[in-house]
N, C-alpha and C positions, 0 to 999 in steps of 0.2 A: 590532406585530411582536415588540416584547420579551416582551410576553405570552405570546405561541406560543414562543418559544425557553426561556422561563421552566418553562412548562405541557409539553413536550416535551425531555427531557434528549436521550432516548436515540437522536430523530431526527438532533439535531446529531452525537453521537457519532459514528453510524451513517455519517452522511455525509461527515464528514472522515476515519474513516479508509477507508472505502472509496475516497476522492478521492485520497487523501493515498497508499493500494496503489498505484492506478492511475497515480500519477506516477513509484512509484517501479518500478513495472515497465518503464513505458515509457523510463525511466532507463536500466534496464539492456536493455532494450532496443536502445538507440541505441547502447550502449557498445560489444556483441556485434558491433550491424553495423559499425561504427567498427573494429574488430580484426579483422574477418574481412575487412574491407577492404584494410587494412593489411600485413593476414597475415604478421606477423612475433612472431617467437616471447617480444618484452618484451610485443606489444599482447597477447597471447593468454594471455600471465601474468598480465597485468593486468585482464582481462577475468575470470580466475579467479579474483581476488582482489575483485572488484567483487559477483561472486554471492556468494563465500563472506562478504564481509559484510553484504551486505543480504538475508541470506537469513534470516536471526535475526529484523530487522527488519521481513520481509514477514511471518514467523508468526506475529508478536503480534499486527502489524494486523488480519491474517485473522481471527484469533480473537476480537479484537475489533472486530471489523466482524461479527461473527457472533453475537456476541454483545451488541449492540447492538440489530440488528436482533431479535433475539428479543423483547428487553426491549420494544423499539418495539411489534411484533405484542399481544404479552400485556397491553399496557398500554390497546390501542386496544382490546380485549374488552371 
């Protein structure tokens, strides 16, 4: 198994951060419904405070999660 992890960077990459998006969208997510539940105007602050900082942190992942996969594709050519 170390071998395949060794022999393959750009797999691993690939799939933590696209695991690592997916958590954290689902994060916010849960957050949204949590406040719109709530529906009151700290949760709804708070809720906008929770996109505007993990929204920095979904881009980078995306792009590298996107660029990961590439590296993966062109590497198995």
């Amino acid at each position: 198994m170390r071998e395949r992890l060794r022999a393959n960077p750009f797999g691993v990459v690939a799939a933590a951060s696209v695991t690592l998006l997916c958590v954290l969208v689902a994060g916010a997510g849960a957050v949204a419904v949590i406040a719109r539940s709530v529906n009151s105007w700290r949760s709804l602050f708070l809720m906008e405070q929770t996109m505007a900082f993990l929204l920095p942190t979904v881009k980078v992942l995306l792009v590298v999660g996107i660029v990961a996969s590439m590296g993966l594709v062109l590497r198995i050519r």
